[in-house]
C-alpha positions in Angstrom: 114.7 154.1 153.8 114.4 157.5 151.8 111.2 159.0 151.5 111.2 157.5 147.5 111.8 154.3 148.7 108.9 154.5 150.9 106.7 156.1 148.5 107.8 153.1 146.2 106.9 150.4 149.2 103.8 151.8 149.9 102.6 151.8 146.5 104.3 148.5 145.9 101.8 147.2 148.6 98.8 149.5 149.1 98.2 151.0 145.6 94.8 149.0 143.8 93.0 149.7 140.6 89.4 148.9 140.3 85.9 150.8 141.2 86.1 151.8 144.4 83.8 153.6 146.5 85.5 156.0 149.4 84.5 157.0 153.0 83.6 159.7 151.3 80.8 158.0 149.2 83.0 159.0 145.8 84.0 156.6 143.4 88.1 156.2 142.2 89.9 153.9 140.2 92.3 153.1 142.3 92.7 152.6 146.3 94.9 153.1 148.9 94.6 150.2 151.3 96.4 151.2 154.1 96.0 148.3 155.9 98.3 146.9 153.2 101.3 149.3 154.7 100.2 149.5 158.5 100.5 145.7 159.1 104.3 145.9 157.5 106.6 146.3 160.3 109.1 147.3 157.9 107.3 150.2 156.4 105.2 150.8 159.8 108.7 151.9 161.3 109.3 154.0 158.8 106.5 155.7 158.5 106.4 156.2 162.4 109.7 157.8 162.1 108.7 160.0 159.9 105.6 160.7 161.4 107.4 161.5 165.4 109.6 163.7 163.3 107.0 165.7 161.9 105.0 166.2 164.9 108.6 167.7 166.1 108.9 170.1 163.4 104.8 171.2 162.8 103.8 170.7 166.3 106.5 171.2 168.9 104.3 172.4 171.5 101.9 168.8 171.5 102.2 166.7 174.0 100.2 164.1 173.0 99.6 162.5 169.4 96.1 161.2 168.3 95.2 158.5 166.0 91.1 157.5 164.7 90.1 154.1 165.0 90.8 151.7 163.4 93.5 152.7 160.4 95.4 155.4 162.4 95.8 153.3 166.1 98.8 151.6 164.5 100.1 155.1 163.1 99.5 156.7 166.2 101.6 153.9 168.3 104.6 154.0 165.5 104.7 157.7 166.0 104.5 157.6 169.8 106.9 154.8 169.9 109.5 157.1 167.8 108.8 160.3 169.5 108.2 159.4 172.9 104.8 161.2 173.5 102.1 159.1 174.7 99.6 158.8 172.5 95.4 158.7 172.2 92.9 156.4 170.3 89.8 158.5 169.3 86.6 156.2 168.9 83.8 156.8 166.3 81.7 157.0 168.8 82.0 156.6 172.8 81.6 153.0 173.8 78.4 151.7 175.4 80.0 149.7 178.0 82.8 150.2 181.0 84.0 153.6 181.0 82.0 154.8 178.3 84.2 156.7 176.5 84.8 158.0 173.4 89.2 158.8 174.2 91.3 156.9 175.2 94.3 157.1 177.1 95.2 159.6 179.8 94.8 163.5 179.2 94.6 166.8 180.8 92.2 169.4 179.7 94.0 172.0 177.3 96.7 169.9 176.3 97.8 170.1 173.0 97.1 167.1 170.8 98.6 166.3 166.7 96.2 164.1 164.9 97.4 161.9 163.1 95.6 160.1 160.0 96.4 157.6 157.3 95.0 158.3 154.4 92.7 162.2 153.7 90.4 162.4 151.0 87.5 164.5 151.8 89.0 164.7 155.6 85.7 164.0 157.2 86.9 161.2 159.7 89.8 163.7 160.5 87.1 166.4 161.3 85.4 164.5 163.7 88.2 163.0 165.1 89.1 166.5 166.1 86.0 167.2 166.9 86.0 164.5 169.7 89.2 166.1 170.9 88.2 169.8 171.0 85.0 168.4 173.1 86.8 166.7 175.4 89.0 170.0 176.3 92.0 169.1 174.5 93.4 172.0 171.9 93.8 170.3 168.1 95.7 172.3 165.5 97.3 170.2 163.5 97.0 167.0 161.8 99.6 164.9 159.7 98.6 162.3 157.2 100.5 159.5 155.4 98.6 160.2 152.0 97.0 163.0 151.2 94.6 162.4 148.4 94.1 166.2 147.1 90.1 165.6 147.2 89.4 168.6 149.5 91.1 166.7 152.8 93.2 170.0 153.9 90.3 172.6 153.3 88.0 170.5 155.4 90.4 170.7 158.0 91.1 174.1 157.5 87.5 175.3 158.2 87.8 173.8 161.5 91.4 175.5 162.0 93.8 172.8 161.5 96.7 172.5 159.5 96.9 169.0 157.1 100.6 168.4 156.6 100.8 164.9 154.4 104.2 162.6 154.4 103.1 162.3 150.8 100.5 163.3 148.7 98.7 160.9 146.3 100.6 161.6 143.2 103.6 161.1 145.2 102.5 157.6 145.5 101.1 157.0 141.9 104.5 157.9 140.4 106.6 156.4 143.2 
């Protein structure tokens, strides 16, 4: 699949118009429901394809790729599935019961981890997803997005010294 077919796809099944209020508490006309795309094994491979082979390019030192609950676990498996790294779920918060934490998945302190995200608007899930990391000894630099809504996302991330390298970026998708 070229990268304009998979623009077209995703738009073909994620892209909604309507009033919509973001994670980011902003309002938008339309919405990215990238649920829509994730659950498409078709455009799941794809996407984790290109995904493994951007963490190879941007991030060739990382051993390990990193995906927020809930819409980047599925991301996060494509891309470890395609590249071969194991791979890390990052919880909103720690869990309250059994082991208590807040990763999972096997790490060593000082590894180097890739985010990866689905879709970055204001990048504050991102930002505390690598937040999480960094406090749990692992070394965060870069993060690679499906969508990347131009709302501020990448100078979030920036402040916190990491890189946002997006598959596409929103107007991609909205003239795909």
């Amino acid at each position: 699949m070229t990268d304009a077919e998979l623009a077209r796809r995703i738009r073909e099944h994620a892209y909604l118009e309507g009033d919509f209020v973001l994670r980011s508490g902003k309002r938008s006309r339309y919405y990215l429901d990238k649920y829509r795309f994730e659950t498409r094994p078709d455009i799941l491979a794809a996407v984790g394809e290109r995904l493994a082979a951007t963490v190879g390019e941007v991030a060739p030192q990382a051993s390990r790729i990193a995906g927020p609950e809930l819409g980047a676990v599925a991301l996060a498996a494509a891309a470890s599935l395609s590249s071969g790294l194991p791979f890390l779920l990052v919880r909103k918060e720690a869990k309250e019961y059994g082991t208590e934490n807040r990763l999972e998945g096997e790490f060593e302190e000082g590894e180097e981890v890739c985010l990866v995200e689905d879709v970055v608007t204001s990048g504050g899930a991102a930002v505390d997803a690598v937040e999480a990391l960094r406090a749990a000894g692992l070394e965060c630099r870069t993060a690679i997005c499906v969508v990347d809504r131009e709302e501020g996302g990448a100078d979030a991330l920036a402040r916190t010294a990491v890189r946002l390298h997006p598959l596409f970026r929103a107007q991609d998708i909205l003239q795909a």
